[in-house]
LUMTI-136916 format. One line per 5 residues: number of its first residue (from 0); their letters; for each residue x, y, z of C-alpha. Coordinates in pm, 1 decimal. Layout:
# residues N
NUM) a) X Y Z  ... .
This chain:
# residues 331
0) xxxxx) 6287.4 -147.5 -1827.4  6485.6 -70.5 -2124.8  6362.2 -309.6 -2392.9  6360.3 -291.6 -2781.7  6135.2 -234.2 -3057.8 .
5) xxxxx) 6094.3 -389.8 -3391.8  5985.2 -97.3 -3662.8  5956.3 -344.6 -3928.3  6056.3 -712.8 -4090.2  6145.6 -814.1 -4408.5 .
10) xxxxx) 6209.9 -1153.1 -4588.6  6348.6 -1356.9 -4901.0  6314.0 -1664.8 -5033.2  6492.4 -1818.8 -5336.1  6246.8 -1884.0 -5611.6 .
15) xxxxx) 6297.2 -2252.0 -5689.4  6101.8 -2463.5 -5408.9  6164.8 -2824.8 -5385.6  5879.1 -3074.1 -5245.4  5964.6 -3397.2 -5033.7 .
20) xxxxx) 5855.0 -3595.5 -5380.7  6153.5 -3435.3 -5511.0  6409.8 -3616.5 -5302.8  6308.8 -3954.7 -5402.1  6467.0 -3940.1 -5723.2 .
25) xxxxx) 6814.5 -3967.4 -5553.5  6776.4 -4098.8 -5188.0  6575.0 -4358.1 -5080.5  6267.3 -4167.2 -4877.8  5954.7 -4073.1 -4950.8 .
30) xxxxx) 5698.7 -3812.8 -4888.3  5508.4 -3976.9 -4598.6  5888.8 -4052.8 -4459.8  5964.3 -3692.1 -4418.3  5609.3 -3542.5 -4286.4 .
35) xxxxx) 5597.6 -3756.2 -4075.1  5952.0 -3733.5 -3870.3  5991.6 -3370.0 -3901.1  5668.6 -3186.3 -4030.9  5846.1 -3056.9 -4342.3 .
40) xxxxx) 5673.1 -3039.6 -4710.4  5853.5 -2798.3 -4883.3  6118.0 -2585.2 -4890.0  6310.3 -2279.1 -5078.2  6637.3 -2386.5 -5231.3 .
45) xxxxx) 6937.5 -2100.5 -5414.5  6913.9 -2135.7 -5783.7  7241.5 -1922.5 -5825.1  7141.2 -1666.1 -5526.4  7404.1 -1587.4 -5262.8 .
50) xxxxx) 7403.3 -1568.9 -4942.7  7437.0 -1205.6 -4930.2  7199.0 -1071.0 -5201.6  6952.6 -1296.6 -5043.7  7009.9 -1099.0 -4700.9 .
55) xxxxx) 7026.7 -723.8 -4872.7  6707.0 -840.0 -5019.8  6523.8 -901.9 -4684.1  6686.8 -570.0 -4557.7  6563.1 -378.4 -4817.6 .
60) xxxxx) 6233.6 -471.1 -4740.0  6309.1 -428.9 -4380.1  6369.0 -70.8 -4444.0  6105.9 -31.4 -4615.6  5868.3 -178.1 -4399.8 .
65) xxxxx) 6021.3 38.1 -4122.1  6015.5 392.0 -4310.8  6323.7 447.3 -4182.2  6660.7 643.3 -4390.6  6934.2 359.7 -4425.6 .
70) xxxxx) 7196.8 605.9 -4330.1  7011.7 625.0 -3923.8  7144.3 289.7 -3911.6  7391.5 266.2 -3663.2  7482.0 -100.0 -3702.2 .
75) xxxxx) 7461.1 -460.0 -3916.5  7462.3 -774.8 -3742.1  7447.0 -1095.5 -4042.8  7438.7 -1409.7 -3848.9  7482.0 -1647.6 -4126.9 .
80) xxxxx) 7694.3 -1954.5 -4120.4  7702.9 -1993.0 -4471.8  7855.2 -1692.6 -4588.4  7994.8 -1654.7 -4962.1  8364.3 -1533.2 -4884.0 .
85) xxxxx) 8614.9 -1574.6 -4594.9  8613.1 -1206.7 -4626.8  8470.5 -959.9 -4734.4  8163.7 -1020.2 -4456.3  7831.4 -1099.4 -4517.0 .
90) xxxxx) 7715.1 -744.8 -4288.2  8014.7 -569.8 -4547.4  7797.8 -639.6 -4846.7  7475.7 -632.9 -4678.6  7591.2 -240.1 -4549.8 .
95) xxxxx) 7708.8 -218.6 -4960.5  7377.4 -280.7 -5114.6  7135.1 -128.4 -4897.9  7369.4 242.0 -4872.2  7408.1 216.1 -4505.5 .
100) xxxxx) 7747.5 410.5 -4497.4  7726.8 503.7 -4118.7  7695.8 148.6 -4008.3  7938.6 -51.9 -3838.4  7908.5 -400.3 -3943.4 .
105) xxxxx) 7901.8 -710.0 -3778.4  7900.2 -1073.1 -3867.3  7817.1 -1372.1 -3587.2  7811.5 -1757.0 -3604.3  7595.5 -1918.2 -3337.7 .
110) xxxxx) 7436.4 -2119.4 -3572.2  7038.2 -2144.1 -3524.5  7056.1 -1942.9 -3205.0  7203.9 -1632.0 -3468.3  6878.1 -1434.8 -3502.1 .
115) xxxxx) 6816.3 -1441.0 -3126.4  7214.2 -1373.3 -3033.1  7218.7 -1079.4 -3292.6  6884.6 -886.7 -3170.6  6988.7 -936.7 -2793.0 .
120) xxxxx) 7387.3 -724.3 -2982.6  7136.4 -531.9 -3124.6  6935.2 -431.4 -2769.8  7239.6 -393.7 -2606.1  7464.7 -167.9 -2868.8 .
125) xxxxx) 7121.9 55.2 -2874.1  7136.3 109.6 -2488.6  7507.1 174.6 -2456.7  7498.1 404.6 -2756.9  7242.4 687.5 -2705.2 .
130) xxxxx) 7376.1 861.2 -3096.0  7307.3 519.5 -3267.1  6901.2 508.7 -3393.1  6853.1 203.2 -3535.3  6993.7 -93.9 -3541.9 .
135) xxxxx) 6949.7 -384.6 -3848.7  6966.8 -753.6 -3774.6  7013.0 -990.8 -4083.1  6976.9 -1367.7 -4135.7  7064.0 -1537.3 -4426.8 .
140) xxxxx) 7142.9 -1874.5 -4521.9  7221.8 -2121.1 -4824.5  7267.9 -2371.8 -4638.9  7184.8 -2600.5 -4927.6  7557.2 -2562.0 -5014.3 .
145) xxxxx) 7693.5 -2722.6 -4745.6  7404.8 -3036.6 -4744.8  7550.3 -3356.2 -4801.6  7307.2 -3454.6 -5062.5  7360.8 -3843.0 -5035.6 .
150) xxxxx) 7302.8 -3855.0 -4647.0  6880.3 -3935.2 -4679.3  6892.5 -3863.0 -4367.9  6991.1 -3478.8 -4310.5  6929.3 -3389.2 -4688.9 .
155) xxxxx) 6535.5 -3343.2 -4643.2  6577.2 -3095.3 -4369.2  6746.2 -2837.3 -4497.9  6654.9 -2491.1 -4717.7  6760.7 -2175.3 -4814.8 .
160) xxxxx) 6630.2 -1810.4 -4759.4  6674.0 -1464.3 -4578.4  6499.2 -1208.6 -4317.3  6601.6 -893.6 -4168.3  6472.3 -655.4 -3880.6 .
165) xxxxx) 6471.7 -270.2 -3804.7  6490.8 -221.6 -3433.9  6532.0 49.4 -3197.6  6567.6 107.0 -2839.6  6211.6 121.8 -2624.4 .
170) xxxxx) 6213.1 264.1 -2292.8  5983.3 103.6 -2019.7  5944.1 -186.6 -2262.5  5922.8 -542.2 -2134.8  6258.7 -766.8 -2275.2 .
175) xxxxx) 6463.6 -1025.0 -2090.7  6692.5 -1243.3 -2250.5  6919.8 -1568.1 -2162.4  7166.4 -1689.9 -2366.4  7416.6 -1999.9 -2325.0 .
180) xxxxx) 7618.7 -2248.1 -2511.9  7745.0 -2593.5 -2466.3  8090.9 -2661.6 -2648.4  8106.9 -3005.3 -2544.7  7848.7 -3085.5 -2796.3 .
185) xxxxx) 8012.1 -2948.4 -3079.3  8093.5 -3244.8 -3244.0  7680.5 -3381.3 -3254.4  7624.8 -3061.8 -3529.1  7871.4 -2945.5 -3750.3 .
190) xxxxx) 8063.1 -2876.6 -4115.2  8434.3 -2871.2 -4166.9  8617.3 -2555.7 -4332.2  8925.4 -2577.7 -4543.2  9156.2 -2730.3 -4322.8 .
195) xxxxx) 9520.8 -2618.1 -4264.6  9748.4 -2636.5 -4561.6  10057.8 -2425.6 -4706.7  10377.3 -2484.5 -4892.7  10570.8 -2555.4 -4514.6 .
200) xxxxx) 10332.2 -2818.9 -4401.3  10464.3 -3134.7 -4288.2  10161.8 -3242.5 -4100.1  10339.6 -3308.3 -3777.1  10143.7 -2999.5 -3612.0 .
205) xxxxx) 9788.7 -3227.0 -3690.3  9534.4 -3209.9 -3376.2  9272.0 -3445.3 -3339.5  8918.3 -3236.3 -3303.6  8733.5 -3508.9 -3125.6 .
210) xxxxx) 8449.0 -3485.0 -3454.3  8349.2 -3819.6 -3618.8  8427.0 -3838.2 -3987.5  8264.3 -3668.3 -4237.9  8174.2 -3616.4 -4584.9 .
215) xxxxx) 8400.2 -3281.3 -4698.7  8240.3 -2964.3 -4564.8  7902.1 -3102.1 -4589.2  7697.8 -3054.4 -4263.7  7706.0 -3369.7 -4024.7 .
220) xxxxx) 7424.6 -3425.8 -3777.0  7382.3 -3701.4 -3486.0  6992.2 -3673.9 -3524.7  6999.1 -3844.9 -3175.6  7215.6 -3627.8 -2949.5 .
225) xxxxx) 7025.3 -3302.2 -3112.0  6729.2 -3419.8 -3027.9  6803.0 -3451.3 -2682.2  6982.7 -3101.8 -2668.5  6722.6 -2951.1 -2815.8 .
230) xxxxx) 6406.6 -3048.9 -2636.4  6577.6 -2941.3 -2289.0  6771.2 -2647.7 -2407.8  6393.9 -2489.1 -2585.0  6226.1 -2495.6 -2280.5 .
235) xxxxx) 6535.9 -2413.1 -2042.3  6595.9 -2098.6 -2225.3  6286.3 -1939.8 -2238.6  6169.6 -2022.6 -1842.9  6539.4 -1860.0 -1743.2 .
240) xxxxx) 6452.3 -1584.6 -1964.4  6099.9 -1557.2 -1815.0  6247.2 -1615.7 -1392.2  6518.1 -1293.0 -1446.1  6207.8 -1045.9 -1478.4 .
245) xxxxx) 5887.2 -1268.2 -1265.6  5741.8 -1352.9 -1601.3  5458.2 -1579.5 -1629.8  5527.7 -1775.6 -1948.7  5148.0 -1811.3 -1992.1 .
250) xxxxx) 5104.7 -1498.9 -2023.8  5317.6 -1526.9 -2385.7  5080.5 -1448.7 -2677.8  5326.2 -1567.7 -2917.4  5648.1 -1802.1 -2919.0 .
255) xxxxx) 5829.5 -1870.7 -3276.7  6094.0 -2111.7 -3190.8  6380.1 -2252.8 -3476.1  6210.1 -2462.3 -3710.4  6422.8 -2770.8 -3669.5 .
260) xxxxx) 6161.1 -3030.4 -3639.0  5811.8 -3030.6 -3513.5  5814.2 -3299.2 -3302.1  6130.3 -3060.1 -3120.5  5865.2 -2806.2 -3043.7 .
265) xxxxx) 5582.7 -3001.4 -2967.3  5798.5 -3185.8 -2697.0  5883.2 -2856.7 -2565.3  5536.9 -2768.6 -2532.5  5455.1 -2997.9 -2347.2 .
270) xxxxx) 5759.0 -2989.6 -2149.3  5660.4 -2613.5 -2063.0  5282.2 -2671.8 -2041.6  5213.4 -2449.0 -2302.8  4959.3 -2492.7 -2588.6 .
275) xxxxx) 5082.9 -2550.1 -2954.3  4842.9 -2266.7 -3032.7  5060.4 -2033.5 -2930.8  5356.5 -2119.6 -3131.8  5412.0 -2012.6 -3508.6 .
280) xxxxx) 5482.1 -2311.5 -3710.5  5631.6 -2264.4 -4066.3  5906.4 -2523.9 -4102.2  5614.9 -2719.1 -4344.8  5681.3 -2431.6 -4598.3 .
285) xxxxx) 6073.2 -2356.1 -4557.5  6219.3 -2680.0 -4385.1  6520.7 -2552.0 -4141.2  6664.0 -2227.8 -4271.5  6940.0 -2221.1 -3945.9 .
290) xxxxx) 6987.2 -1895.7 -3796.4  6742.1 -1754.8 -4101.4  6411.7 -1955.3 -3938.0  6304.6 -1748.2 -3677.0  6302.2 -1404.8 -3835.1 .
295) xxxxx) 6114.7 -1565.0 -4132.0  5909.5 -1691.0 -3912.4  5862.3 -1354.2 -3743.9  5808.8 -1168.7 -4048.1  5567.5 -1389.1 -4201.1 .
300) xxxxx) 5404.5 -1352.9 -3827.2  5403.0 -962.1 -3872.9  5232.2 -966.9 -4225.4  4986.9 -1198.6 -4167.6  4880.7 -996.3 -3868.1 .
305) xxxxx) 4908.4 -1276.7 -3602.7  5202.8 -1069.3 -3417.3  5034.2 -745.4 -3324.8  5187.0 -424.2 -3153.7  5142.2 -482.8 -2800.0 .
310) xxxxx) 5167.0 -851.3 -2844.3  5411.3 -1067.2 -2588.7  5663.6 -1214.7 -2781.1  5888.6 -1497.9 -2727.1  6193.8 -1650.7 -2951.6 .
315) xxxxx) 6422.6 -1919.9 -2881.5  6683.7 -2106.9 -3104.5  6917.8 -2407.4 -3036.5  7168.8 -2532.4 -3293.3  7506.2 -2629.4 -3367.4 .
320) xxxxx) 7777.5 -2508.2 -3119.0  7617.9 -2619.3 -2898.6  7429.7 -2280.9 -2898.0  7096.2 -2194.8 -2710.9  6868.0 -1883.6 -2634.9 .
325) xxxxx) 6572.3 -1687.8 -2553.3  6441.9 -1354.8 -2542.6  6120.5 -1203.5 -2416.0  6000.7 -910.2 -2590.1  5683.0 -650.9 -2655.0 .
330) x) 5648.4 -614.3 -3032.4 .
């Protein structure tokens, strides 16, 4: 089996952190309020840093951890959602900073799937390509920016930060992936661009989306409906992933799932009969970082020495879309 391996992670986080205390100034909560609905303490907000410096600086240290030349890198997948610019893209300045002139570069919007979507691209550019080395996957988010900041209600989950991979093909590796989405559930997560304007408008051309209102471009959230998506569409995604290659989930020494809310994961757990041991749990330190959690996550994993070479590996995001997936990997 043609499978994948990660030769090093990297990470960034903003350096102004903001505590659950902190919200109570300007929303009515309080610190028990938040722990105790979604497991979150603190989190890493931008004091000025963008989107992509945050991601170059998690490559960077990708590299780095890797040993790898940036010029072997065949290709840059960012999967942010909150980039700086309609153009240039996020993988653009990402390619810019770190010198990787040979890379083509990518950018992808699946929301809090990204990380999982990109190193699946990743895998499968790597096995069509036998010239490209190395591929580099990048998450990076300020999602801050686009938090409605007088909803109490979505305004604690949300934070800021960056990681990055290294990987390269593996033959006889184990990997297995399944990824899916679920557009008619686009309207229960989501933030509104600029919408259509120029000098010739008359407005007649308007088309109803189907979303409820919302606030500007600030992110919009039925808690409810996400909820529900996202304690099927966890479990669903990594047992379909498992059942294409006979895989025993139990046999999983590590699952880092998007840090949404813990009570999402330890539904799924118990939905899959798996125990909470086995999953990495860091959404008390960085709240929901979208498409940036799991490879934060991961990296933190890899320093700390709980993900070892050898080690099983499985990650699985669900966000806005709706957007859902899994792979199964050997790290």
């Amino acid at each position: 089996m043609l499978g994948i391996k990660i030769l090093g992670t990297g990470g960034y986080q903003p350096q102004k952190k903001v505590v659950n205390e902190d919200f109570t100034s300007f929303v009515d909560t309080s610190d028990e309020w938040i722990r105790t609905r979604t497991g979150m303490v603190e989190r890493f907000v931008s004091n000025g840093e963008p989107t992509w410096y945050m991601g170059s600086m998690a490559a960077k240290q990708a590299i780095e951890a890797a040993g790898i030349s940036p010029d072997d890198i065949g290709v840059i997948i960012d999967t942010s959602v909150s980039p700086d610019y309609y153009t240039p893209s996020m993988s653009c300045m990402v390619q810019r900073e770190i010198k990787a002139f040979n890379a083509m570069t990518i950018d992808v919007n699946c929301a809090c799937a990204g990380c999982v979507y990109a190193i699946d691209m990743a895998k499968r550019y790597l096995q069509s390509d036998e010239n490209m080395k190395y591929a580099l996957v990048v998450a990076n988010e300020n999602l801050t920016k686009i938090t409605d900041y007088t909803d109490r209600s979505t305004c604690v989950l949300f934070g800021d930060g960056a990681a990055a991979a290294v990987i390269e093909r593996a033959d006889n590796s184990l990997y297995s992936s399944f990824l899916g989405a679920d557009g008619t559930g686009a309207k229960y997560l989501f933030a509104r661009s600029i919408p259509p304007a120029n000098a010739f408008m008359t407005g007649e051309g308007h088309v109803d989306d189907g979303f409820p209102e919302s606030n500007s471009h600030y992110l919009y959230q039925d808690g409810r409906e996400v909820y529900k998506f996202a304690t099927k569409a966890l479990p669903n995604a990594l047992t379909k992933a498992a059942e294409k290659i006979n895989f025993d989930l139990n046999d999983l020494d590590v699952i880092i799932p998007h840090q949404a809310n813990v009570r999402i994961i330890e539904t799924a757990a118990k939905n899959l009969g798996i125990s909470m041991d086995k999953f990495v749990i860091n959404l008390d330190k960085h709240a929901n970082t979208s498409s940036a959690s799991i490879p934060i996550a991961l990296d933190e994993a890899v320093r700390s020495g709980r993900i070892k070479r050898g080690d099983k590996v499985g990650l699985v995001g669900f966000g806005a879309g709706l957007t859902f997936g899994a792979i199964i990997f050997e790290f």
